[in-house]
N, C-alpha and C positions, 0 to 999 in steps of 0.2 A: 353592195348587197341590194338585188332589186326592191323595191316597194310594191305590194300587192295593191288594187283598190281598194281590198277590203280593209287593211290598215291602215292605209288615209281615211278610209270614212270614220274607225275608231279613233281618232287623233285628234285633238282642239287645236286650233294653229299656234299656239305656242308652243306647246309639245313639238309639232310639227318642223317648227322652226328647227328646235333643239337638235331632232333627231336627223335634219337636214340643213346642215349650212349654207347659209348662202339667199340669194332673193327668189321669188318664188316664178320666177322665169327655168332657174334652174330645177326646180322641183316638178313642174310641168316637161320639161325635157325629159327627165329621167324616168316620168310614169308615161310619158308619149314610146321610150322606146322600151318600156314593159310590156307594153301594148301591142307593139311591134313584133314583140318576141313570142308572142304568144297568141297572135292573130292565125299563123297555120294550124295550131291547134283548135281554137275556136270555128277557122270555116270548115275544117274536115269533122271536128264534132258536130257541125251545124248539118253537112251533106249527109252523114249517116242518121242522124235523128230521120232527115225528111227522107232519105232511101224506108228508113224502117216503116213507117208511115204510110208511104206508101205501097210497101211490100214488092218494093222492086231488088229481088234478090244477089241480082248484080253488081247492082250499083252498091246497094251495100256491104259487100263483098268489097268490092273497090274503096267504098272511102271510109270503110274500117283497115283499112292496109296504108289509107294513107295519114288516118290517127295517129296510127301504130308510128308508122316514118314519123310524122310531125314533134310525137313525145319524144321519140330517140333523142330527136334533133336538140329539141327543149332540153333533154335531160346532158345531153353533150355540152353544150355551151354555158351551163349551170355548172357540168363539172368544172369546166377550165378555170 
C-alpha cells in the first residue's frame, strides 16, 4: 500500500514506525518510489498549468493528453 506525503506529514514517528516496519531506510525507499510513481503526473500537470498561462493552445492541448496518458498509467499500476 503506497504512503501518500500527506500521511507522513500527519503521523508522529512512532505511529510511523508501527504503520511501517522496519528502519527508516526502508520507509525513505518506499515514499522515494511514490514519488517515482507519480512524478509523470506531476510534470504533465506542471506543462499544462504553464501552457494555460501562457495561453498557448497547443501546447495545452498536448500536455493535457498527456495527463490524461500519465493518470491511466497511475490508475493501471494501483489496480495491479
Amino acid at each position: 500500500m503506497p504512503i501518500s506525503p500527506a500521511d507522513v506529514c500527519d503521523l508522529e514517528w512512532e505511529e510511523l514506525a508501527e504503520a511501517v516496519p522496519g528502519d527508516p531506510a526502508r520507509l525513505v525507499e518506499r515514499m522515494r518510489e511514490e514519488l517515482r510513481e507519480l512524478e509523470p503526473v506531476v510534470s504533465a500537470a506542471t506543462l499544462a498549468t504553464v501552457a494555460f498561462r501562457m495561453r498557448d493552445e497547443a501546447g495545452l492541448v498536448s500536455a493535457l493528453r498527456s495527463l490524461t496518458e500519465a493518470i491511466e498509467e497511475l490508475e493501471r499500476r494501483r489496480a495491479d
